[in-house]
Rosetta silent file (secondary structure, phi, psi, omega in degrees, C-alpha in Angstrom):
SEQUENCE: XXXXXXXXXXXXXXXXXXXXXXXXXXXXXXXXXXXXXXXXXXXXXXXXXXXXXXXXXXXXXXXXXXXXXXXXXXXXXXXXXXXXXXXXXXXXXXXXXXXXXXXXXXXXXXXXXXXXXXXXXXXXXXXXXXXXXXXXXXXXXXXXXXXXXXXXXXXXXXXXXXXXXXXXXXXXXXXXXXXXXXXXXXXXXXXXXXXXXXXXXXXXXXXXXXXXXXXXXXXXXXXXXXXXXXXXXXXXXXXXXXXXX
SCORE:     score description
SCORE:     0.000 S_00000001
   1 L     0.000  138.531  163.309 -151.380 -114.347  113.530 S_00000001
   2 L   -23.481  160.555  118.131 -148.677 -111.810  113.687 S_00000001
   3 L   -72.895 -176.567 -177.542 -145.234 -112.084  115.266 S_00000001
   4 L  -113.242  126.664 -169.757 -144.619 -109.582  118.056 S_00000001
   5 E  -118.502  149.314  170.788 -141.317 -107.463  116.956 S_00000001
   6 E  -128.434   88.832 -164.462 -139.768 -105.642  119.300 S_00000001
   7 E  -102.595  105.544  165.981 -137.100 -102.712  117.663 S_00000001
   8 E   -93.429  167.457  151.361 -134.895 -101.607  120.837 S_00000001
   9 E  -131.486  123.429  173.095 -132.257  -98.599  120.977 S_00000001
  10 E   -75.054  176.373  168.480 -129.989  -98.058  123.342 S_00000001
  11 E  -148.105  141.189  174.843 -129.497  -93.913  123.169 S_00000001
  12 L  -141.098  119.190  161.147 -126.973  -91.277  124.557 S_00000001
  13 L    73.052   54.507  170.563 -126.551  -87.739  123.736 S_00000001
  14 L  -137.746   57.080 -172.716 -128.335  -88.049  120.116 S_00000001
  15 L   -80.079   -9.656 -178.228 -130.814  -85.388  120.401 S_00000001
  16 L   -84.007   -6.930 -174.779 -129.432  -84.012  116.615 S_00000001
  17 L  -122.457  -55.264 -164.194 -130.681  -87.570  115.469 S_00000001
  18 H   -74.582   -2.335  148.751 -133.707  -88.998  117.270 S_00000001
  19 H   -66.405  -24.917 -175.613 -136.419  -87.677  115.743 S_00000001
  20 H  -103.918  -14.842  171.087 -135.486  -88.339  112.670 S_00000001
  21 H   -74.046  -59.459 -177.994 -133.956  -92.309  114.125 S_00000001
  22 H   -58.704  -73.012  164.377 -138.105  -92.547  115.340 S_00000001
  23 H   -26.077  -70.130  176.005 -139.143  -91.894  112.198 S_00000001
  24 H   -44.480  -42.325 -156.397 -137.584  -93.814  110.039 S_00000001
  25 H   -96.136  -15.696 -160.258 -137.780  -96.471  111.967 S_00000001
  26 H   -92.351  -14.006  149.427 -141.276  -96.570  113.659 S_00000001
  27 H   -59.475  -16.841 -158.519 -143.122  -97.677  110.478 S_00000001
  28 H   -92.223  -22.620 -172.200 -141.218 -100.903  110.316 S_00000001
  29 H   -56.846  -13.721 -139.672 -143.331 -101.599  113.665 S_00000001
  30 H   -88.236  -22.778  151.647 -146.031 -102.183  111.028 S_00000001
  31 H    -4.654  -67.315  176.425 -144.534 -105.862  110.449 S_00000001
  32 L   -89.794 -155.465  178.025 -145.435 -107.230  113.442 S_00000001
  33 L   -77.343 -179.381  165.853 -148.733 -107.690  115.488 S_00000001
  34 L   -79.574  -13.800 -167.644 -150.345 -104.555  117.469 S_00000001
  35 L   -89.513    2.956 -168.331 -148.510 -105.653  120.382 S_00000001
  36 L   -65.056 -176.962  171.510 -144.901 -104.819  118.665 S_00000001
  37 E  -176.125  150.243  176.724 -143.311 -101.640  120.254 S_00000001
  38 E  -101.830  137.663 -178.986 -139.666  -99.313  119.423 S_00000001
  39 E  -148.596   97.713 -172.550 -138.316  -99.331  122.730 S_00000001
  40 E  -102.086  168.029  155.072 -135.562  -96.957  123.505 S_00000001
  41 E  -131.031  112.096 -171.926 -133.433  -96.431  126.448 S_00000001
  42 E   -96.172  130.214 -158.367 -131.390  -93.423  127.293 S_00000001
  43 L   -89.700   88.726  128.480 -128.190  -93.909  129.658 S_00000001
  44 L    59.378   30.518 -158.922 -128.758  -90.432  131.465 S_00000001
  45 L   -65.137 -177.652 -156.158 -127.797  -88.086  128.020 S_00000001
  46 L  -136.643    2.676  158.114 -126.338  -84.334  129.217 S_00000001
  47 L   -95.447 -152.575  169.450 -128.952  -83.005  125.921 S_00000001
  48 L  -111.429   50.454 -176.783 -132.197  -83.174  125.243 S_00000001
  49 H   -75.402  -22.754 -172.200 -132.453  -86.710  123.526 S_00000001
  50 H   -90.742  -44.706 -162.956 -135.045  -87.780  126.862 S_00000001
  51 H   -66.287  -19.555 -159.174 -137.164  -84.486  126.879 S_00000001
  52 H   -78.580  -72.828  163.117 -137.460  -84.959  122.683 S_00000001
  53 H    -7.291  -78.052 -143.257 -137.909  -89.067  123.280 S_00000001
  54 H   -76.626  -62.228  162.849 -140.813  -87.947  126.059 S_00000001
  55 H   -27.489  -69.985  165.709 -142.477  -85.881  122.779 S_00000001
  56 H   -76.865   16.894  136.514 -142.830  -88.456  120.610 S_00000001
  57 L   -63.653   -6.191 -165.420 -144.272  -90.602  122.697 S_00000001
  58 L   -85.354   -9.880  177.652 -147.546  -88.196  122.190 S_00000001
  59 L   -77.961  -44.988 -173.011 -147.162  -88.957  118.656 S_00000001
  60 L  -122.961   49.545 -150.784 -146.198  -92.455  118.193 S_00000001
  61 L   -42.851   16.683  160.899 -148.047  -94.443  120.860 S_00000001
  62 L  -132.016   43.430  157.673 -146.337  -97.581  120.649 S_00000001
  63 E   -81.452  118.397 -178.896 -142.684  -95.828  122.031 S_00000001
  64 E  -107.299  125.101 -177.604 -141.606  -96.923  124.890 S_00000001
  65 E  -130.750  127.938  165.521 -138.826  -94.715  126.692 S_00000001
  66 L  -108.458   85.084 -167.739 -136.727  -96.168  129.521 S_00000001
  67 L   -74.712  119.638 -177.658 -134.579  -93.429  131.032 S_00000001
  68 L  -140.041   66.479  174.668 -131.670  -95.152  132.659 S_00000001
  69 L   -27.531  131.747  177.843 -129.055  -92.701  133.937 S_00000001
  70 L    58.348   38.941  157.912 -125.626  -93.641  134.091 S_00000001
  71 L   -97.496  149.913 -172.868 -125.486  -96.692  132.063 S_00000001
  72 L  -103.556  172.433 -154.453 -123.117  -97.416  129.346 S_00000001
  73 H   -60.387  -22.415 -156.170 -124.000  -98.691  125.912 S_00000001
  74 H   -97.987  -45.072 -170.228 -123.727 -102.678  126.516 S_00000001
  75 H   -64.621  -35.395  156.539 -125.826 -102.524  129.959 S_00000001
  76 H   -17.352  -89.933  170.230 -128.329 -100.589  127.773 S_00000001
  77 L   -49.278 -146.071 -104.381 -128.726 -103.463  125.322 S_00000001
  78 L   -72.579   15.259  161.783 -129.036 -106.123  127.092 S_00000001
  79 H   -64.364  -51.828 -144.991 -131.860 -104.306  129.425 S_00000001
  80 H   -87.263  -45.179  175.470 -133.843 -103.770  126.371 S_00000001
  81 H   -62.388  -13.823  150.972 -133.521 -107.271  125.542 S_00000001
  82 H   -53.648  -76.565  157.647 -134.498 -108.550  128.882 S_00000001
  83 H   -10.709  -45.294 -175.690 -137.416 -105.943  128.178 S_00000001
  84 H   -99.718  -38.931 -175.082 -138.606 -107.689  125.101 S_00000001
  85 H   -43.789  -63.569 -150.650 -137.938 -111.066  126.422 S_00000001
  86 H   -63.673  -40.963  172.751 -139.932 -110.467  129.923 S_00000001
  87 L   -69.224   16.152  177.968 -142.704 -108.570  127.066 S_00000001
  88 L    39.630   58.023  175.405 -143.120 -111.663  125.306 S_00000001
  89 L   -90.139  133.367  161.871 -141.723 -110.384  121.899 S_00000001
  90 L   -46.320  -53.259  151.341 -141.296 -112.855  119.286 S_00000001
  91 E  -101.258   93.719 -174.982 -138.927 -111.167  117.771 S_00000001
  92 E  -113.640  125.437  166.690 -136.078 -108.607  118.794 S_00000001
  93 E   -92.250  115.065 -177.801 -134.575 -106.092  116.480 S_00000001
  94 E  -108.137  119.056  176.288 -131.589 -104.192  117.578 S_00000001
  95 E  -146.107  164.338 -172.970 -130.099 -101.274  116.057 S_00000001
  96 L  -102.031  158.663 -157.347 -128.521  -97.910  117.289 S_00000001
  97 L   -82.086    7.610  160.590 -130.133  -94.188  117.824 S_00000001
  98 L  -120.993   56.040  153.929 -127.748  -92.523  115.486 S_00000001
  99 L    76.570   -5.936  166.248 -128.879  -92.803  112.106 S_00000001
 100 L   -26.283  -59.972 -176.270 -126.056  -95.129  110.963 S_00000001
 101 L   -93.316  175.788 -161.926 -128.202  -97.920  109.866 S_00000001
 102 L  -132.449  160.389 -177.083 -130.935  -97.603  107.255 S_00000001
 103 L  -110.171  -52.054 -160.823 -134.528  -99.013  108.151 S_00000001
 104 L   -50.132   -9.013  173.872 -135.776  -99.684  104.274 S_00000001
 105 L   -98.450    5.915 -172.814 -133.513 -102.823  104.522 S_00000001
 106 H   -66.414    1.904  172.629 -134.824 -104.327  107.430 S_00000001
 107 H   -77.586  -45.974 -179.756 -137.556 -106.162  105.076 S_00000001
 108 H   -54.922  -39.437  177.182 -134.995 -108.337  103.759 S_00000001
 109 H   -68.361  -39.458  -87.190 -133.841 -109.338  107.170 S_00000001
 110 H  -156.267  -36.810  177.274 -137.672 -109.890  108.365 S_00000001
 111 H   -65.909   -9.058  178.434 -138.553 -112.055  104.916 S_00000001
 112 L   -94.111   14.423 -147.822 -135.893 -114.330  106.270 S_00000001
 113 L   -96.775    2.934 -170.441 -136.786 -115.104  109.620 S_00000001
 114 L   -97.541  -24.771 -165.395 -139.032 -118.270  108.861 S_00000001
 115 L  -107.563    0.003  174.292 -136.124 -120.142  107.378 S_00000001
 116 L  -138.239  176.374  159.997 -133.369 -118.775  109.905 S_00000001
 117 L   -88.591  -41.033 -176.095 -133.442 -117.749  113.573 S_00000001
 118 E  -121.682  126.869  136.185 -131.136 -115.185  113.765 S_00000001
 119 E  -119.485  148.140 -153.221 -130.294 -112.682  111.183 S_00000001
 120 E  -116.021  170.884 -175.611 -127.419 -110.787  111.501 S_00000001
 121 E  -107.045  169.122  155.079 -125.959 -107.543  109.413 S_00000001
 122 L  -168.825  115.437 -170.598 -122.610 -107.233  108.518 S_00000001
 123 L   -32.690   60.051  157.927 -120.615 -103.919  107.778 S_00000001
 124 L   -37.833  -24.977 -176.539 -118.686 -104.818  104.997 S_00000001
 125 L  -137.914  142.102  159.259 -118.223 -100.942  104.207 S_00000001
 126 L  -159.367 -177.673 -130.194 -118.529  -98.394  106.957 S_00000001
 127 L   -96.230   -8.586 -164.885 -118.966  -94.914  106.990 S_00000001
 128 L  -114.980   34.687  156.213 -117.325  -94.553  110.580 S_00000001
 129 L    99.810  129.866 -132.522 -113.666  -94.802  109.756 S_00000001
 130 L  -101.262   18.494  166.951 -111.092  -96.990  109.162 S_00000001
 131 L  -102.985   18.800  170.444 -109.975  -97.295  113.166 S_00000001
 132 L  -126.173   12.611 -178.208 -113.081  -98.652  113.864 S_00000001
 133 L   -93.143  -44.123  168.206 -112.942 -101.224  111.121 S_00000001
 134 H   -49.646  -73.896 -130.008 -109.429 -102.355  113.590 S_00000001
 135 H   -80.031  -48.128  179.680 -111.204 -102.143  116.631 S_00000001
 136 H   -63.733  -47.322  163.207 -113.639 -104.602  115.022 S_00000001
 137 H   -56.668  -43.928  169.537 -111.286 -106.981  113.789 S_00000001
 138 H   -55.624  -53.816  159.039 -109.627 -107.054  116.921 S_00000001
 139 H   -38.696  -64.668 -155.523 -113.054 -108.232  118.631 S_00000001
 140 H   -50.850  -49.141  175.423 -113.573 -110.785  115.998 S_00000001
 141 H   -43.070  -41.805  160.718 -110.152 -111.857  117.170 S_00000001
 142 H   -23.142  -80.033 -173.194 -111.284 -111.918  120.116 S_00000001
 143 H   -64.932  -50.445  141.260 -113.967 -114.258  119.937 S_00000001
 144 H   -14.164  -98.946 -178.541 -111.746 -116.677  118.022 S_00000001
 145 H   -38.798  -41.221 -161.269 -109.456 -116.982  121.093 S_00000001
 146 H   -84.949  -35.508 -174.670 -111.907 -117.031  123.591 S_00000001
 147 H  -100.906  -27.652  176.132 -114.970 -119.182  121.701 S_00000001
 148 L   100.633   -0.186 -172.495 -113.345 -120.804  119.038 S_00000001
 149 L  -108.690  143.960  173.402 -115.212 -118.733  116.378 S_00000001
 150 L  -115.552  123.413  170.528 -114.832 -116.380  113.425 S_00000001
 151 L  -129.811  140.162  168.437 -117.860 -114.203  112.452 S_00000001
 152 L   -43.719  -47.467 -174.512 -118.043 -111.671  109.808 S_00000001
 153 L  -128.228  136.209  124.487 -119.323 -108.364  112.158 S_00000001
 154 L   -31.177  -68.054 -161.095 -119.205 -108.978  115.959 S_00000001
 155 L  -123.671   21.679 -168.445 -120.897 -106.223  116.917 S_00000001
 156 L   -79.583  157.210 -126.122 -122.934 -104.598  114.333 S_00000001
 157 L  -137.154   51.383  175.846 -126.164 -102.869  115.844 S_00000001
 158 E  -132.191   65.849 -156.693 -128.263 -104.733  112.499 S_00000001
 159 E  -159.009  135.575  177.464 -129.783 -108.057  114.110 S_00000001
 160 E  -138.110  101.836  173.407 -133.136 -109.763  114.280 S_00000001
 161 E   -96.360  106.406  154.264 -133.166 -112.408  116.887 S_00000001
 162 L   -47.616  119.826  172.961 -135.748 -114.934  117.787 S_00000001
 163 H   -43.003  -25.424  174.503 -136.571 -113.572  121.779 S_00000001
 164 H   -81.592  -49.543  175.184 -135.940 -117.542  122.496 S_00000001
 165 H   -33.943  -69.378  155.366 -132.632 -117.585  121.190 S_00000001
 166 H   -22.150  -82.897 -179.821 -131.670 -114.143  122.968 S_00000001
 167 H   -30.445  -51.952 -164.054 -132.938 -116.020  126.314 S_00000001
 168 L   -93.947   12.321  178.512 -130.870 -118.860  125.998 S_00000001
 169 L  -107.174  -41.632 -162.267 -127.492 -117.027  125.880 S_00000001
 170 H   -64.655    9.597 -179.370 -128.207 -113.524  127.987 S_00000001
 171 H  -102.328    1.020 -177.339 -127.617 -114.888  131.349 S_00000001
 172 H   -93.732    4.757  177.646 -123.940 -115.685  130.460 S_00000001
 173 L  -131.779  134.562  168.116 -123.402 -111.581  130.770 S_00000001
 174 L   -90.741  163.393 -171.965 -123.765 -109.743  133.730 S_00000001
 175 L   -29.292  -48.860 -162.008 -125.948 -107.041  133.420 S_00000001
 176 L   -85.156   40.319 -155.502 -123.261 -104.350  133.295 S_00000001
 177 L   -81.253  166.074  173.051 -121.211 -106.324  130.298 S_00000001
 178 L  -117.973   -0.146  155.529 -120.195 -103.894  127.480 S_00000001
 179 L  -122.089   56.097 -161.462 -120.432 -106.237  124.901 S_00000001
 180 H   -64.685  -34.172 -159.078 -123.347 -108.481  124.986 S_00000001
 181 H   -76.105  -92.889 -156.423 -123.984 -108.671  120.657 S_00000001
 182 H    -0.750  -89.448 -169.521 -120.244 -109.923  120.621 S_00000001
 183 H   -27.789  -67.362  137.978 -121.060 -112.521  123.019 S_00000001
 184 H    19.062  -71.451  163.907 -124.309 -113.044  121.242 S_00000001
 185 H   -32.105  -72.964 -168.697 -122.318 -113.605  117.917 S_00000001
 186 H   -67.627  -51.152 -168.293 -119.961 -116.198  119.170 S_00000001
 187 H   -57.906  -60.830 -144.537 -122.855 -118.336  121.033 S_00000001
 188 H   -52.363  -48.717  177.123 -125.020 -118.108  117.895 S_00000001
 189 H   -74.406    1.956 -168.146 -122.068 -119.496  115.868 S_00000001
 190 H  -120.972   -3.904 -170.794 -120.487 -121.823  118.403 S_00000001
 191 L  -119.993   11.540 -163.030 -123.690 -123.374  119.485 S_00000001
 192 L    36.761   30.127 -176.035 -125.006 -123.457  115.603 S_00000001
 193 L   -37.660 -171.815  151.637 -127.962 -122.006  116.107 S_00000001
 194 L   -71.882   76.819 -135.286 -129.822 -120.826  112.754 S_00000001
 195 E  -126.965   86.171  171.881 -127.811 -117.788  111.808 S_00000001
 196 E  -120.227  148.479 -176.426 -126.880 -116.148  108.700 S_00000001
 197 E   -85.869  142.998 -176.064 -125.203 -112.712  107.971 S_00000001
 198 E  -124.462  114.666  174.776 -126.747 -110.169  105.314 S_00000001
 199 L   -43.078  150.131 -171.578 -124.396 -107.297  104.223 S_00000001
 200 L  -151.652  165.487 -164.065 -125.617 -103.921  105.360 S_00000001
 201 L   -99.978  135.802  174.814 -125.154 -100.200  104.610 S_00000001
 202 L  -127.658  103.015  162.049 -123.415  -98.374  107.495 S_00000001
 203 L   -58.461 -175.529  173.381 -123.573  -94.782  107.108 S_00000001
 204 L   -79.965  123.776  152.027 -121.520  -91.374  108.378 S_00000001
 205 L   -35.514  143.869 -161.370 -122.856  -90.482  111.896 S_00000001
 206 L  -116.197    4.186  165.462 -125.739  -88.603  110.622 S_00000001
 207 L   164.458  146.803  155.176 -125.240  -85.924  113.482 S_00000001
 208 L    99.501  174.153  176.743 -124.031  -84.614  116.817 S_00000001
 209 L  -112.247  139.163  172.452 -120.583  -86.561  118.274 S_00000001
 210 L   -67.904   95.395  156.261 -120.122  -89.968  119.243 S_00000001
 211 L   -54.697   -0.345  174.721 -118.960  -90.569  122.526 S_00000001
 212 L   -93.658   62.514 -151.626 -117.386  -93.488  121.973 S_00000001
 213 L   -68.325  171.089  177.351 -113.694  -92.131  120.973 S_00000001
 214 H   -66.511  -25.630  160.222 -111.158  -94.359  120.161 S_00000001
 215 H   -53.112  -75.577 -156.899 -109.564  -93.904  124.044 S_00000001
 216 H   -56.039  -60.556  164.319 -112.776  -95.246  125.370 S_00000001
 217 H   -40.660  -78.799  169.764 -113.138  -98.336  122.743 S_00000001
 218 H    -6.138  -53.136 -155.795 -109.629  -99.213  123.947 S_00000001
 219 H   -97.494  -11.058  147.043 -110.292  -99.135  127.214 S_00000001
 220 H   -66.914  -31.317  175.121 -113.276 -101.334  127.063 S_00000001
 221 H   -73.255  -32.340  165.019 -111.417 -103.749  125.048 S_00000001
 222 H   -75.170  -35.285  166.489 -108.918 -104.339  127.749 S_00000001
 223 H   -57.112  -28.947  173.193 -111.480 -104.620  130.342 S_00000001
 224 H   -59.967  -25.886 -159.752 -113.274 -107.101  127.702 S_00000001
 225 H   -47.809  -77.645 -163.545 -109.826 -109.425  128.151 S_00000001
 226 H   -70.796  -29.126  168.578 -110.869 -110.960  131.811 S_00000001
 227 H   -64.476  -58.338  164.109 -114.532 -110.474  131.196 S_00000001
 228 H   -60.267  -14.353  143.095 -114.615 -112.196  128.270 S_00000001
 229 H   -50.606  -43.273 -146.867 -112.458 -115.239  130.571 S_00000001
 230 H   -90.242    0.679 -172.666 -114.764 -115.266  133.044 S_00000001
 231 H   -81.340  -63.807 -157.424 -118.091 -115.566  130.193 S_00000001
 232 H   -51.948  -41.822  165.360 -116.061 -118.474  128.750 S_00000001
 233 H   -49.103  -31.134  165.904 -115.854 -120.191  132.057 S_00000001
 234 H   -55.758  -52.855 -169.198 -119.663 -120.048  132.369 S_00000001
 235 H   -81.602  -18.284  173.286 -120.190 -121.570  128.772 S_00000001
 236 H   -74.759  -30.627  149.002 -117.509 -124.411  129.440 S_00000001
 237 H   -35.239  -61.243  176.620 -120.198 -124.944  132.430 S_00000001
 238 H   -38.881  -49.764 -168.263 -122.701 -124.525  130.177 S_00000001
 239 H   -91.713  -36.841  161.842 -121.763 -127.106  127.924 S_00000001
 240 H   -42.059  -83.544  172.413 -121.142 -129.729  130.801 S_00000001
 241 H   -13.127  -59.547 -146.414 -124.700 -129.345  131.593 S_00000001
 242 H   -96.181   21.764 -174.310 -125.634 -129.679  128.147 S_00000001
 243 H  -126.838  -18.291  175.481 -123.649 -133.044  127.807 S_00000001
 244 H   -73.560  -17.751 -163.673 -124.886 -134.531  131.058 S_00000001
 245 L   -78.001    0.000    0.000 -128.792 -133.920  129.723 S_00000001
C-alpha cells in the first residue's frame, strides 16, 4: 500500500508563479496513494493568486485551496500541517509557491524516507541574495542559543516529514508563530529524531516581488528573540515530562 503525501504551500501575492508552481509540482502527487493531495493556502493575496488557485482546482482535482486572509507566512505553514496531520497524511512535503525550489528533485528526498524520518533540503547556494544567506545564519544562530543546536538550513521550504514526527513538535508553536520549520529543525536535531539534510537547488524568484523585504525579515527576527524564550520554556517542560515517563 501507498503512503499518503501531502505537498502543502503557503501562498501570497504569486499569481505571476502559481500556475506554473501547480504544475510542476502536482505530478509528484503521483508518489503517494490516491488519497495524497497539494494543498495550498493563500494569506488574503491583493492579486489574483486565489481566483487562478480556484481554476485549477477544475483541472487538477486533488488541489485543495484554503483561503486564509490576513495570515502571515509561518501561521500559514503550520495550518497546512495541522491540515495534513488532522487528514491522516503519512507524509508532509513542504515547499513555497514561488518557483524557487525545483520539483524533479523531490524523488531523491522520497527514495529516502524508509531509512530516515525526516528529510530536510539545504541551500547551500541561493539564488535570493547574499542578505538572505545573513538573515539565515543569524537564525541558525539562533537556534544554537536557544536549543543547543547547529543545523545546516533552518528554514528552507525543501522538507519531507513523517506527519508523526510533525505532531510531536507542532504544539510547542502557537498558531500565529512565524517560524515553525526553524523550530521544527532544532527539535528534529535536539531530540535526534531520524533526520538528514540533502543539498538543494534554490533558484531566482521566478516572478512577481517578494514581500518579504529585508525590513520585514528583521522585524520578525526581533520578535523571534522572546518567542523563541517562551518555545524553549515549553520544551524544558517538555523534557521533564519526558524524564519522569
Amino acid at each position: 500500500m501507498k503512503d499518503t503525501l501531502y505537498i502543502v504551500m503557503p501562498a501570497y501575492n504569486e499569481e505571476a508563479n502559481i500556475r506554473n508552481v501547480v504544475k510542476e509540482w502536482y505530478p509528484v502527487l503521483e508518489n503517494g496513494s490516491d488519497n495524497s493531495r497539494m494543498v495550498i493556502s493563500d494569506g488574503g493575496s491583493k492579486d489574483r493568486t486565489l481566483d487562478i488557485l480556484f481554476e485549477l482546482q477544475k483541472e487538477y482535482s486533488k488541489l485543495v485551496v484554503l483561503p486564509r486572509p490576513n495570515t502571515d507566512h509561518g501561521t500559514k505553514v503550520i495550518l497546512l500541517y495541522k491540515y495534513a496531520i488532522e487528514h491522516d497524511a503519512d507524509w508532509i512535503f513542504q515547499t513555497d509557491s514561488d518557483g524557487q525550489t525545483v520539483a524533479a528533485e523531490f524523488a531523491g528526498f522520497w527514495k529516502l524516507r524508509r531509512k530516515y524520518d525526516v528529510i530536510m533540503g539545504n541551500r547551500k547556494k541561493r539564488g535570493d541574495g547574499l542578505g538572505r544567506k545573513v538573515v539565515e545564519n543569524v537564525l541558525r544562530a539562533y537556534l544554537k542559543v536557544f536549543f543547543g543546536v547547529m543545523v545546516p538550513d533552518a528554514n528552507a521550504p525543501f522538507r519531507l516529514m513523517k506527519s508523526e514526527v510533525v505532531n510531536k513538535y507542532i504544539w510547542l508553536m502557537p498558531d500565529d508563530f512565524n517560524l515553525p520549520n526553524a523550530i521544527l529543525a532544532a527539535c528534529f536535531s535536539r531530540y535526534k529524531e531520524k533526520v538528514v539534510y540533502r543539498n538543494v537547488t534554490f533558484q531566482p524568484r521566478q516572478g512577481g516581488k517578494n514581500y518579504m523585504n529585508m525590513k520585514r525579515i528583521f522585524r520578525i527576527g526581533a520578535e523571534s528573540i522572546s518567542n523563541f524564550a517562551a518555545i524553549r520554556k515549553k520544551v524544558k517542560a517538555y523534557e521533564k515530562t519526558l524524564n519522569n515517563l
